[in-house]
N, C-alpha and C positions, 0 to 999 in steps of 0.2 A: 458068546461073550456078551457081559450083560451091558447095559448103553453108560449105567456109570464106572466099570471096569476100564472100556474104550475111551470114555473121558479123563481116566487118572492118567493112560498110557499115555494120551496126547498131552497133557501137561511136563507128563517125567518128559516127555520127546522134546517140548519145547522151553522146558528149562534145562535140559543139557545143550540146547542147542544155541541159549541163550548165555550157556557158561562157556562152550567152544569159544563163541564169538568175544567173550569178556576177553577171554585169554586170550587170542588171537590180536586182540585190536591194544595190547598191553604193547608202551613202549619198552619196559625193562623185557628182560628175559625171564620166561617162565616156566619151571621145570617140578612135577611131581612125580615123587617117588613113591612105592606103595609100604607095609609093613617090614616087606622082607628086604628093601631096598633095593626094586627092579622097577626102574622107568617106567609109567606110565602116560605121562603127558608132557609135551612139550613144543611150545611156540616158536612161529616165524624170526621173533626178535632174540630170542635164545643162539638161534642160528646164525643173525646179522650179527650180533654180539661176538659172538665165541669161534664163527667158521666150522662148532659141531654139527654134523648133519643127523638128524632125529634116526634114521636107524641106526647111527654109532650108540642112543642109548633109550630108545625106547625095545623094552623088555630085557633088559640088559642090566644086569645087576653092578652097582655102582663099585663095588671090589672090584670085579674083571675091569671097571671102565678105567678106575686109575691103576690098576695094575699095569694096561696097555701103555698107560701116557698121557691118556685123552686129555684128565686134571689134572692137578695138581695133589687136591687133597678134597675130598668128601665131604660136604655140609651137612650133609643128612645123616651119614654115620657120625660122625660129630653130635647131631642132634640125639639120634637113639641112643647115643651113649649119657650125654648132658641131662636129655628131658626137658630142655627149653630152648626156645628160639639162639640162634647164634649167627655170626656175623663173621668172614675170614676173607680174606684179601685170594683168590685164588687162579693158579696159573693154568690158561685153556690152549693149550696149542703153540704157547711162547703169548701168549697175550694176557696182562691183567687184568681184572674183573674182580668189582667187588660184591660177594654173594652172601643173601642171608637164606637162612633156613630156618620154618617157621611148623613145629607140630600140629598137627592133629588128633587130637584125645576122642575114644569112645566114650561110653555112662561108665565103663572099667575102668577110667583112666591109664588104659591102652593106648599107643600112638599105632593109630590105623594107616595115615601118611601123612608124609615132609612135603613141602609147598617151598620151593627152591624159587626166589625174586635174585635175578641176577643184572647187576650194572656194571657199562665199561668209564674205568677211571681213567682209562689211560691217556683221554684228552684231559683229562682233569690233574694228572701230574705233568702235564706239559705244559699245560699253563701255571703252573705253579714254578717250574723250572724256568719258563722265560720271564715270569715274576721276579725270581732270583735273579735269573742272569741282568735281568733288567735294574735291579736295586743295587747289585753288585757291582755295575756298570756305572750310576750315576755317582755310587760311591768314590769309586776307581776315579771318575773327572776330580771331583771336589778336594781327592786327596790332592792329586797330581799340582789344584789349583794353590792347595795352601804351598806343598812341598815350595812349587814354584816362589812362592811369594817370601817365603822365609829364605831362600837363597840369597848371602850377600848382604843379609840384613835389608831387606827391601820391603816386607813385609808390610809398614806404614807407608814407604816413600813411593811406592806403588801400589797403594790400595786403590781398589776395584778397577785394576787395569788387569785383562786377562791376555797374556798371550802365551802360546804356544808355535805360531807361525815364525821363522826366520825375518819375514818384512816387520811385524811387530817387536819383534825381541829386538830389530838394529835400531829401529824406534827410538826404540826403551833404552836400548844402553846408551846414545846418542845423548837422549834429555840427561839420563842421568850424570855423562861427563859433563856438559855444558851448565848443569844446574850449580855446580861450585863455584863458577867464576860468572862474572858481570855482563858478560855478553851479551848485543842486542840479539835475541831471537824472531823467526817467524813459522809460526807454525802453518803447514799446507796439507790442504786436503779438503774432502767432501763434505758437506752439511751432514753430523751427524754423525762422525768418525771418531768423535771425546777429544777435538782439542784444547777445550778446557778443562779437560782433566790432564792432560800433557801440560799446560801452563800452569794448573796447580802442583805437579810434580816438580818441577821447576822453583818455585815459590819454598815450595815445604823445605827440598833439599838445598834451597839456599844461603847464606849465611845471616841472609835479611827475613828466613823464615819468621822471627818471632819481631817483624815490624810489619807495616801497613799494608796490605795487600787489595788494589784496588780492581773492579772488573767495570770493562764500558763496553757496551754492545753499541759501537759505529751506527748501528743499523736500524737502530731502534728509538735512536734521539732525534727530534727534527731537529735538520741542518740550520733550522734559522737558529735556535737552542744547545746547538752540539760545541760553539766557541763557549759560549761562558760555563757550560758544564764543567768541560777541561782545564778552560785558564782563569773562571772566575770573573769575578768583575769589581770595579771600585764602587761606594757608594754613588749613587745619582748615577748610575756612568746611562741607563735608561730610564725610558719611563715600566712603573711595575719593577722595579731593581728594589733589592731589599736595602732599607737607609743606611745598614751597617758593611755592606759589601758582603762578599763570599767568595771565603778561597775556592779554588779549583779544585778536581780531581787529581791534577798531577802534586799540589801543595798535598795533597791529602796522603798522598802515596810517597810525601817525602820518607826519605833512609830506607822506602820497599820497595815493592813490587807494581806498575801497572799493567793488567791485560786490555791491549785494545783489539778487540773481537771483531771479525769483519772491516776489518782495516782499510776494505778495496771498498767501502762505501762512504768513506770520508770525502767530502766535498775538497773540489782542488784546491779551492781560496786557503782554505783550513791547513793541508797540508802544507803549505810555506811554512805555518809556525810551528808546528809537528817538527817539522825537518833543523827548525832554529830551537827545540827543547831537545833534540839527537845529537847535533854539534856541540853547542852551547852551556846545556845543561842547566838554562834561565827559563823564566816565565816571563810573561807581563800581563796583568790583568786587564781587563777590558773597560776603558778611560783612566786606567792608571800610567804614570810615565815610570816608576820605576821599575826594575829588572829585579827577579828574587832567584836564589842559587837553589836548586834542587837537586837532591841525590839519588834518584829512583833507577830503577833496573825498567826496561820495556818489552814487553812479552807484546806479541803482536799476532793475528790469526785469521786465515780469509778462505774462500774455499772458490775464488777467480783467481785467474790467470792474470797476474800481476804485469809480466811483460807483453803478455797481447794489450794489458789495456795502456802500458806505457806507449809501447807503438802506436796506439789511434789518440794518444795526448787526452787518456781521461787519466792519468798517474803519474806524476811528477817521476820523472826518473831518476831525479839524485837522492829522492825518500825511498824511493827502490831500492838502490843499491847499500842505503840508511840502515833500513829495517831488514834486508837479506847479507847479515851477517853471516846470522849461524841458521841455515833455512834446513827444520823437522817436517819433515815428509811423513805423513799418518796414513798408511795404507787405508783403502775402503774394506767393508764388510768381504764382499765379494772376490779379494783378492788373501785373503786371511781366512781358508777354508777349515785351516788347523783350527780356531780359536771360536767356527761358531757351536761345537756341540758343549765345550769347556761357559763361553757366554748363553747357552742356554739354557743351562743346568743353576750358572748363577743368576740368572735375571729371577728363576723356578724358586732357589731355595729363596731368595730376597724376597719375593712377591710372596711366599708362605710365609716368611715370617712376619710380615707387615700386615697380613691379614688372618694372622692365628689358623692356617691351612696347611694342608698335610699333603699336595699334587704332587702328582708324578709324572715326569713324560714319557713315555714310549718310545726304544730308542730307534722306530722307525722314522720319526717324528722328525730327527735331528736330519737324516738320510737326505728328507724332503727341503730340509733349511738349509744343506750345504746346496742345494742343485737353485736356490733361487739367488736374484742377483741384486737383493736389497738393495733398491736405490735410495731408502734412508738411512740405513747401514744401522747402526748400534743401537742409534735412538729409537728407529721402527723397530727393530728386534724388541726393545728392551718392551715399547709399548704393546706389541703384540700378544707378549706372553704373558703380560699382567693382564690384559684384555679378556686372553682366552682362558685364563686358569680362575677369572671371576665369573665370567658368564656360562663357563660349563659344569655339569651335577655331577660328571662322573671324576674319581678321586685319579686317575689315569687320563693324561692328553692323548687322542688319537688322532690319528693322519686326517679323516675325518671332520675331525675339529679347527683343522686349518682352514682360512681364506682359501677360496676358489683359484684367486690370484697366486697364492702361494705353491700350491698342488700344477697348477697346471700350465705356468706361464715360466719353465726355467731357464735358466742360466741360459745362455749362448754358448756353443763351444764351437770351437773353430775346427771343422772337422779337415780342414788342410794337414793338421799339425797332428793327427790321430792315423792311427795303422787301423788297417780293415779289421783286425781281432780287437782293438778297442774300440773301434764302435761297436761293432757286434755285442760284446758285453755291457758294454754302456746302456744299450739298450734291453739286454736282458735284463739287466738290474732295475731298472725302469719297472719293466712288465712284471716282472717277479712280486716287486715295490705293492704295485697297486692290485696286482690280483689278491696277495697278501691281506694289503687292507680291507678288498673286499669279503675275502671267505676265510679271515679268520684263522684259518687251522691251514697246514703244510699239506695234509690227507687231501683236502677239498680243493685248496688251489692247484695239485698236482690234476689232481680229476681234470680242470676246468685246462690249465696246459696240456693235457693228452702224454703226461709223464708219469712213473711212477714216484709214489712218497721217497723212495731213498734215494731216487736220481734226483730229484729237488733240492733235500737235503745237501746233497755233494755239490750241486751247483751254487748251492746259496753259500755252502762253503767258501766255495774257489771265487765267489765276487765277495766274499768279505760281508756276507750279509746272515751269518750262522749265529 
């Protein structure tokens, strides 16, 4: 054998050995057939793909292969038939996979052989289906939100209150009896719970809706400034007084509405004449002698403990019993688990529309928002999700994208008042939760549980998380 003979060999040797490994190291699946359509080559990822094992069809002519079942349907006879490349969705063992088949021409324009590239879509219609389910889902809140809101004609008189909770809805129909008549109200509850959107409901459905509607945050005015705010002053009555005088808030609010916000931070002095515009229904301005009649309705709002602080004598107790006429009790976030996936779908579509964006939340996303115990309740919700749907790229919120705080600091539950099978599950649904967000796919997190895909599947059923 001559020395350049031995040379050509070794080249053919090392570039088949350079095309083995081409194919081998190929993440799709890759399958060639020769002229007659009998197997001749076929990769490791063909296998991972499909579950076919290379002697089901290497030398193995591709009629017998779907005759037995192996596919569905042939790409390569497809091909010899067409004479160009083709593309078919095909069934390998009960699994999808999308295959194309691509010719090979001699100088005859003979197909010598098909070069079969095969990919698994089948994670790629699941993610398309929880896509669905996923859009279908926030659709499903938003309907449920208007249906809700146009019940009873409430549509306006309730705008951007969202409940679906029984403690919100008694709320709700509460303001709404008491907004027809005059009644002094107080609204109770946590910083951050919309009691002034409860005192605007109030206000709208009133009969005084289309006179003055005045709002005063107690809390925010220095006390040494908080009397002539309210009751005004006469000219000269100090020094820095404007020379013509100035009514007050409550003048201001004659024939409507006032909200006094934070009610439990009015200075005691204050409250005597507070307590003589609830009796009385007069004013007097600050160095004026005379008394003026006003007609205002008093919506009032604190988020303390009114009678603890009557007891330690920081609260007048006859203003107490004044302003807790008709006392609105506003549930916290945390206690209204029905109403936070319905408010986070609308803080989602508000913050898109106010920034011409198109986000979407994930609805494991909400799973993680009912198990936390918002101590700012609405407000934090509300700024959380405008936060996160600006500072993140991806057009999808994910668990992920939540505060650390939010992910891993939840809720308290009192495991006195829980059966050993509910906590048990409680905690599956936990662990399911976050393996989930880590791998993505039901295949991979079962891997990582030591279960199989369809026992996952049924379990996530049975906790309501399918």
């Amino acid at each position: 054998m001559s020395f350049k003979l031995e040379q050509n060999l070794k080249d053919v040797f090392a570039m088949n050995k350079l095309l083995d490994s081409i194919i081998e190291s190929s993440y799709d699946g890759i399958y060639v057939a020769d002229a007659n359509g009998d197997g001749l080559i076929v990769n490791e990822a063909y296998n991972r793909i499909t579950g076919v094992h290379e002697e089901e069809l290497l030398g193995r002519n591709l009629k017998d292969v779907v005759n037995k079942g192996i596919i569905s349907e042939s790409v390569t006879l497809r091909v010899f038939k067409e004479k160009k490349p083709t593309t078919i969705v095909q069934i390998v063992k009960g699994k999808e996979v999308l295959v194309t088949g691509s010719p090979i021409f001699n100088e005859e324009g003979k197909i010598t052989h098909v070069v079969t590239n095969v990919r698994d879509i089948s994670e790629l219609n699941k993610l398309k289906v929880e896509l669905q389910e996923a859009k279908a889902y926030t659709e499903q809140i938003l309907k449920e939100i208007d249906d809700y809101k146009k019940k009873e004609g409430l549509k306006q008189l309730f705008d951007r209150v969202i409940a679906q909770s029984d403690k919100t809805i008694k709320a709700l129909n509460l303001t709404k009896k008491i907004a027809a008549v005059d009644s002094t109200v107080i609204l109770l509850g946590e910083s951050g719970v919309g009691k002034e959107v409860f005192a605007n409901i109030i206000h709208q459905g009133s009969k005084r809706s289309q006179k003055p509607y005045v709002k005063v945050n107690c809390g925010a005015i220095p006390p040494h400034l908080l009397e002539s705010e309210l009751f005004g002053y006469e000219k000269g009555a100090f020094t820095g007084a404007d020379g013509r005088g100035k009514p007050g808030l409550f003048e201001q609010a004659d024939g409507g509405t006032i909200f006094l916000d934070e009610i439990g931070e009015m200075p005691i002095d204050l409250q005597v004449k507070l307590l003589r515009v609830l009796q009385e229904f007069e004013i007097t301005r600050i160095g004026g002698q005379k008394t003026k009649k006003i007609d205002v309705r008093v919506v009032s709002a604190t988020n303390k403990n009114l009678e603890e602080m009557v007891k330690k004598g920081k609260f007048r107790e006859d203003l107490f019993y004044r302003l807790n006429i008709v006392p609105i009790q506003i549930p916290p976030l945390r206690e209204r688990i029905e109403d936070i996936a319905p408010l986070a779908y609308y803080f989602l579509r508000k913050t898109n529309h106010k920034y011409n964006l198109n986000k979407r939340i994930n609805p494991e996303v909400t799973y993680y928002m009912e198990q936390y115990h918002w101590p700012g309740n609405i407000r934090e919700m509300e700024n959380l999700i405008e936060r996160i749907i600006v500072t993140t790229e991806k057009n999808e919120i994910q668990v992920t994208d939540l505060p650390t705080v939010l992910i891993h600091k939840e809720k308290k539950v009192s495991k006195n008042n829980q059966t050993l099978k509910e906590i048990v599950q409680e905690t599956e649904k936990r662990i399911i939760i976050e393996k989930l967000s880590e791998y993505k796919t039901t295949r991979k997190t079962a891997k990582e549980l030591g279960i199989s895909q369809s026992a996952l599947v049924k379990k996530m059923k049975r906790l309501g998380l399918s």
